[in-house]
C-alpha positions as MATLAB code, in Angstrom:
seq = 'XXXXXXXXXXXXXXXXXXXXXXXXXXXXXXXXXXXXXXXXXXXXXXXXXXXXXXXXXXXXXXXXXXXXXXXXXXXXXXXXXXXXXXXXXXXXXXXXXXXXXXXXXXXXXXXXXXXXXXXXXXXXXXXXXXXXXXXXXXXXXXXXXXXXXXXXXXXXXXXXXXXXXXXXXXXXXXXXXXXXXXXXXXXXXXXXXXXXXXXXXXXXXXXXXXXXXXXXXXXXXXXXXXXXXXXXXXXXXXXX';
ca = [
       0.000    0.000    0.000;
       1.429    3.442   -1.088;
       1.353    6.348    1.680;
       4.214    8.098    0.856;
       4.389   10.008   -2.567;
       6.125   12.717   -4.821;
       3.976   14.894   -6.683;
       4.750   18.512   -7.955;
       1.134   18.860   -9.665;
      -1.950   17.511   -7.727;
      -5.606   18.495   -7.367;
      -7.841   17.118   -4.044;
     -11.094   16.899   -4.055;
     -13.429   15.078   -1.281;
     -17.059   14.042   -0.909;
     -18.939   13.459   -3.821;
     -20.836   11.107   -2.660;
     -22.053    9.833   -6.036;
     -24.383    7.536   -5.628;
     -26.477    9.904   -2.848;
     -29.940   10.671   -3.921;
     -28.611   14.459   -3.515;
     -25.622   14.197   -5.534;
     -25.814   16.075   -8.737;
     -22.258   16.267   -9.312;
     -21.596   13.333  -12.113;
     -21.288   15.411  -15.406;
     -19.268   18.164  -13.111;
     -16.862   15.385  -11.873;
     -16.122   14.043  -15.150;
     -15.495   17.469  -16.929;
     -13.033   18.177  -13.851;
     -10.977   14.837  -14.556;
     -10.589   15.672  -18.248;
      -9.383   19.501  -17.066;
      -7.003   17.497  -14.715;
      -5.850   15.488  -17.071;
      -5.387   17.948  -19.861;
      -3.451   20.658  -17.304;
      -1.124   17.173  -16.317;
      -2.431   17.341  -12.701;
      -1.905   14.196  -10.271;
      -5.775   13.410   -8.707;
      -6.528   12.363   -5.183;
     -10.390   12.145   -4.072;
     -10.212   12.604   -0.582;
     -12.976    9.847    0.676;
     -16.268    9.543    0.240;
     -15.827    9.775   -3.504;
     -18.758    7.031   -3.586;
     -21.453    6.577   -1.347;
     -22.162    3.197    0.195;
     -24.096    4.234    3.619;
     -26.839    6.458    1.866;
     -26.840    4.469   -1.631;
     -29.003    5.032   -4.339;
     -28.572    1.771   -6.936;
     -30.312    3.742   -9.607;
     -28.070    6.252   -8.403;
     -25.088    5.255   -8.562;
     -25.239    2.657  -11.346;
     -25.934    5.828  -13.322;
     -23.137    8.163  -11.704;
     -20.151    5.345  -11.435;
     -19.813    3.968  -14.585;
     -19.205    7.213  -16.653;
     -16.722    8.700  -13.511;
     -14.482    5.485  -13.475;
     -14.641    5.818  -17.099;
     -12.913    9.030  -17.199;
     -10.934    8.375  -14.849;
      -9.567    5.535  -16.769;
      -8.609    7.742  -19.861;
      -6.833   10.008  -17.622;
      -4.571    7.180  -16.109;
      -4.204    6.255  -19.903;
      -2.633    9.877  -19.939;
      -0.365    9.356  -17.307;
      -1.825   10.989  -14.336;
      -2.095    8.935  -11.542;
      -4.843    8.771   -9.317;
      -5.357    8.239   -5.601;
      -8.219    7.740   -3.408;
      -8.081    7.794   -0.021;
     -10.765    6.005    1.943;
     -13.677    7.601    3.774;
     -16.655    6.570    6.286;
     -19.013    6.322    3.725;
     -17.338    4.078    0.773;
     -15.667    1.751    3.381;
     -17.370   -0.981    2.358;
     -16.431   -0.180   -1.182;
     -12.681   -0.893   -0.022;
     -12.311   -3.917   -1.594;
     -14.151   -3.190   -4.593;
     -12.098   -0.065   -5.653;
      -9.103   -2.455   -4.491;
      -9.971   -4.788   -6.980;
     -10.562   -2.972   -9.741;
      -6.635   -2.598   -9.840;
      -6.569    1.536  -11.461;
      -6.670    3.290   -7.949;
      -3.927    3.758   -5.937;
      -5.819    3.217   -3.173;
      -4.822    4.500    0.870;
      -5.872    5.230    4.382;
      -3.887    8.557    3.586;
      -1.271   10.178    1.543;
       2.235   12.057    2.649;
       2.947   13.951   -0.453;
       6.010   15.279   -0.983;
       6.497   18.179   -3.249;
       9.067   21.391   -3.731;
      10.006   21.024    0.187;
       7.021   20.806    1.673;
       5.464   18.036    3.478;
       1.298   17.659    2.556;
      -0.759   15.278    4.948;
      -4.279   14.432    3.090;
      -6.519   12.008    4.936;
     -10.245   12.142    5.165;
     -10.705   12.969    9.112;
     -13.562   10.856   10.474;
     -11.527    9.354   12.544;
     -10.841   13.038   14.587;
     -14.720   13.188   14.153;
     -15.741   12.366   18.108;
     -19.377   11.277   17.334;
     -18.030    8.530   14.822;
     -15.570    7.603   16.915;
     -16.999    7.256   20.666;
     -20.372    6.639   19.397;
     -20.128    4.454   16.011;
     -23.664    2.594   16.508;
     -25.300    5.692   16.748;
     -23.166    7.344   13.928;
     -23.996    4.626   11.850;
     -28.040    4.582   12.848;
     -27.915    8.025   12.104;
     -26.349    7.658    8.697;
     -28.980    5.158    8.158;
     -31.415    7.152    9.188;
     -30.165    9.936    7.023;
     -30.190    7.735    3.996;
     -33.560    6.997    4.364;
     -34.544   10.605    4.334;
     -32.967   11.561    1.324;
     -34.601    8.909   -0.713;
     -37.813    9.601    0.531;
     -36.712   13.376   -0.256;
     -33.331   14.699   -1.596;
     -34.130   18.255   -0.891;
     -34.079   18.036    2.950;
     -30.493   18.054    2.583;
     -30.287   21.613    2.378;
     -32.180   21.875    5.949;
     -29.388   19.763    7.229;
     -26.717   21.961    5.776;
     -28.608   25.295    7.440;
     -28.430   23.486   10.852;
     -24.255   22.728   10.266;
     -24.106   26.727    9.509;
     -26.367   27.719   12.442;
     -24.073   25.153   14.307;
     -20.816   26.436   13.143;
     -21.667   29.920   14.338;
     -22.482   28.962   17.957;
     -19.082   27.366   17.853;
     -17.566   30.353   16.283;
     -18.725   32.473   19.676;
     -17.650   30.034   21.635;
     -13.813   28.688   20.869;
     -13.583   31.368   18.096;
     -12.974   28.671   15.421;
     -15.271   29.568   12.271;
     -16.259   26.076   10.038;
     -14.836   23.617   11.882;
     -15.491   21.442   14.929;
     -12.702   22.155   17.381;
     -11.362   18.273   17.205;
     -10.503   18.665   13.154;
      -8.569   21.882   14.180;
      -7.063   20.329   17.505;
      -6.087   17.082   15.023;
      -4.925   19.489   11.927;
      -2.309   20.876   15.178;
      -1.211   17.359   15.980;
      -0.339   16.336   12.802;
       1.523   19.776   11.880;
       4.047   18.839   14.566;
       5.151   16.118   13.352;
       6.842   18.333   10.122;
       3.908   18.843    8.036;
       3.419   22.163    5.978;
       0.004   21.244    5.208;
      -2.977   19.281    5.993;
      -6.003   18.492    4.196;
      -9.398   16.649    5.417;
     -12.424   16.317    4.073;
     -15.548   14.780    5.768;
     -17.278   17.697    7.266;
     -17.999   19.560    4.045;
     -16.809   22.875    5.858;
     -14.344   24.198    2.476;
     -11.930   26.897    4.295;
      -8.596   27.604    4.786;
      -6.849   28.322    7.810;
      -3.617   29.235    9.598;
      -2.206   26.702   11.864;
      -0.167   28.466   15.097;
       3.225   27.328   13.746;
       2.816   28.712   10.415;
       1.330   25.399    8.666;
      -2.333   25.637    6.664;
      -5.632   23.787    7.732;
      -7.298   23.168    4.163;
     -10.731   21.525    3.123;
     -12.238   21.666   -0.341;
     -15.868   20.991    1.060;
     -18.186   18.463   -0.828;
     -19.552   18.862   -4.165;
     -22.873   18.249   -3.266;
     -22.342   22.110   -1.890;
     -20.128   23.483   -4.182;
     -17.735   22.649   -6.703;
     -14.353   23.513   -4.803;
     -10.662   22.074   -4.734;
      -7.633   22.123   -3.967;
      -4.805   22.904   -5.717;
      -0.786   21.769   -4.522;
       1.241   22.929   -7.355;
       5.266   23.744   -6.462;
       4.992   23.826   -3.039;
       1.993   26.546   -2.837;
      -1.142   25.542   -1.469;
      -4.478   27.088   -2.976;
      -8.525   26.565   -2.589;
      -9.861   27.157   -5.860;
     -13.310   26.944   -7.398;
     -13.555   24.746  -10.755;
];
């Protein structure tokens, strides 16, 4: 299993859950890979990439075929692709596995001009799925249910992580994210990273870590269609 990697050109993206009765992101995900593959960029979805815990089958026998597809002309190009495992597509583990064309990973240490990038999805920092996995997983199931009876109640979710996130905000004074991501984003930093990357929350944001290292998330595309972009040694959170 590959952790440890060189890459001067790489784009991360996390959570598209395709397969979700509220993901909408196929033909945007596609387009993205040829643009990656055309500007010679390295590819890493950062978990979550398919959805197993909510699944739609009509779902996602429509959304996978086309997105392995294209990612499959741009390996044919040269551009190697990694996926790094999430909560939701665990159980796909041994399917993406098997399919041989990922280089698949719990997470990635990518090396590139100097710098030191950590890229991991971050449920396991995430202290509901962690000290109460039954629960996190009834809830997931629960959630699943709801969307297929109605997609659109996603969006009411998404107000009540922004609502959320603000009452945290006046609280610890940490806008987005959940105090553990941040505390974990610290950790990691001290062991001679310049950056770290999660995904899992889909809170996009940058952010200033206390010894000079960056906190980055590119969000889900379910939300909005955001990345990030490690070219040379700079670090940048760019919309496609």
């Amino acid at each position: 299993m590959i952790t440890n990697i060189d890459s001067q050109k790489m784009v991360v993206l996390s959570d598209l859950h395709l397969g979700n009765p509220f993901s909408n992101v196929r033909n945007k995900t596609v387009s993205f890979i040829q643009w990656a593959a055309e500007n010679q960029y390295d590819i890493c979805l950062n978990g979550d990439g398919f959805e197993i815990s909510q699944v739609s089958i009509a779902k996602m026998t429509s959304d996978a075929p086309e997105v392995l597809q294209s990612l499959r002309m741009a390996m044919d190009k040269g551009i190697r692709v990694y996926y790094v495992v999430g909560n939701h597509d665990i159980l796909f583990e041994h399917f993406l596995h098997d399919w041989g064309a990922f280089k698949l990973a719990p997470f990635l240490n990518v090396t590139q001009a100097n710098k030191r990038i950590r890229i991991e999805h971050g449920h396991l920092y995430d202290p509901f799925f962690v000290f109460s996995p039954r629960l996190y997983d009834l809830s997931t199931w629960l959630g699943g249910l709801v969307l297929k009876l109605n997609p659109s109640l996603y969006r009411l979710w998404i107000w009540f992580e922004k609502r959320r996130s603000e009452m945290r905000f006046k609280k610890s004074g940490i806008k987005g994210e959940h105090p553990d991501f941040i505390e974990a984003a610290k950790e990691i930093e001290l062991r001679g990273f310049d950056a770290i990357i999660f995904g899992h929350t889909h809170h996009k944001g940058r952010e200033i870590l206390l010894n000079g290292g960056v906190y980055m998330n590119p969000g889900s595309w379910m939300l909005s269609s955001t990345y990030i972009c490690l070219e040379n040694g700079k670090f940048s959170l760019e919309e496609f």
